[in-house]
N, C-alpha and C positions, 0 to 999 in steps of 0.2 A: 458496431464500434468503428470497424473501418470506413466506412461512408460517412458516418460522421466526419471522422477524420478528415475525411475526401473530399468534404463540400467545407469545412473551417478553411480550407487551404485554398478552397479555388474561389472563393468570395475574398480572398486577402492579397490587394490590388501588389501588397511587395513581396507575394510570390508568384515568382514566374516559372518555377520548377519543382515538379514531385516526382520523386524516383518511387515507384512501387511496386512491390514484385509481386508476377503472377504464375498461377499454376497449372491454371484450366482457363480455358475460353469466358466460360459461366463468371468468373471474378473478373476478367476485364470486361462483359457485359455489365456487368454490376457498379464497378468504376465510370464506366462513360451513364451510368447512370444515375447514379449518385452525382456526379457531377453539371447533369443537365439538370438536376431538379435543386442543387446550391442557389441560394438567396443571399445575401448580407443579413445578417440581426437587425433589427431597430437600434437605435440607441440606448432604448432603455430596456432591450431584451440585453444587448452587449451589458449595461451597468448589474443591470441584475445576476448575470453570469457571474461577473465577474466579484461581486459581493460574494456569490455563493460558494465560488471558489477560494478565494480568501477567509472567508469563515471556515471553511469545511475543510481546506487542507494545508491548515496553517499547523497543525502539530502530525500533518504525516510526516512516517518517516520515506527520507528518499533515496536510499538504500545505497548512500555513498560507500560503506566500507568504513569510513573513521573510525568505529567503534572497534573494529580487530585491529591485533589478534585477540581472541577469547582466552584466557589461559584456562577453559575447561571448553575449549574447540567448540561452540556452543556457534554456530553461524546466524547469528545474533540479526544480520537484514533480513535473512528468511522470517524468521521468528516476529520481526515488526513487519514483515511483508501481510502476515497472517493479519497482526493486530490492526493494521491501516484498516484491511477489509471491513473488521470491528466497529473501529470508526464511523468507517461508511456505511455501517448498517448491518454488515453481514451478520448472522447468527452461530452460533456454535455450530451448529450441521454443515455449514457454507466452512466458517473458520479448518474446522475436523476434512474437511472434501480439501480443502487449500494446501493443507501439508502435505496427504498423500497425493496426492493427482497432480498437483502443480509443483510442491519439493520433493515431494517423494523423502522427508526428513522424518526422521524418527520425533514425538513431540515428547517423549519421553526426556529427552537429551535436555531439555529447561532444568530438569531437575540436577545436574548437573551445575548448575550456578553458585559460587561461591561466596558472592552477594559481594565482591570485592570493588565495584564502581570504577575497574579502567573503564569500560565501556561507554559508560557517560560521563567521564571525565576526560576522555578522548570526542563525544558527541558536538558536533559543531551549532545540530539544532539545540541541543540540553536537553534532550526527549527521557523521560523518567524511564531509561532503558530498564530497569529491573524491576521496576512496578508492574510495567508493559508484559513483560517475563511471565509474571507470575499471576498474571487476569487473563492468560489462554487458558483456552478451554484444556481440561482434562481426559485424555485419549478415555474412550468405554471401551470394559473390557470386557469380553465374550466368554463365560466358563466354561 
């Protein structure tokens, strides 16, 4: 993902500067390499891109904050952090891995919603925040 990154940026003629931080030697080999091996897209790789991305992430959410406060503390971006994955494919095993490893959020806490719609009535996209809520997977419980 970061070399991706790394070569979108050094083929785009109106950037003349990337700050990127390193940790080890092995990543800035990896940067000067990524970056020798950057191309330009075609033009009709660039339209297609960008189709794909206008299709595919025109109802993520983008984790502005608008939707809080939660009046049941419900950290409501995590929670559509999860469901974008969804979107893009991810499966419940991927979604369930997202909460703990990446929020470390209890997914229990949904259940906490009082179905009151500040959240999307505060949503500047109008993302069916409580539908969203309520199509995450449900934590398996181990007896």
């Amino acid at each position: 993902m970061v070399t991706g990154a790394l070569r979108f940026l050094v083929v785009d003629p109106s950037v003349s500067v990337a700050l990127v931080g390193f940790t080890s030697e092995r990543e800035v080999d990896e940067a000067v390499a990524a970056a020798d091996l950057a191309e330009a897209a075609s033009a009709e790789r660039a339209a297609a891109l960008r189709e794909h991305v206008e299709r595919s992430f025109d109802e993520v959410c983008t984790g502005c904050g608008y939707c809080l406060p939660c009046p049941a503390d419900i950290p409501i971006p995590r929670f559509l952090d999860v469901f974008n994955l969804r979107l893009l494919g991810g499966d419940d095993a991927e979604l369930q891995a997202r909460f703990r490893w990446h929020w470390a959020v209890n997914q229990d806490l949904v259940s906490a919603c009082t179905d009151c719609g500040d959240c999307e009535a505060r949503c500047t996209q109008h993302l069916p925040i409580r539908e969203r809520l309520r199509a995450l997977p449900v934590p398996r419980r181990v007896p």
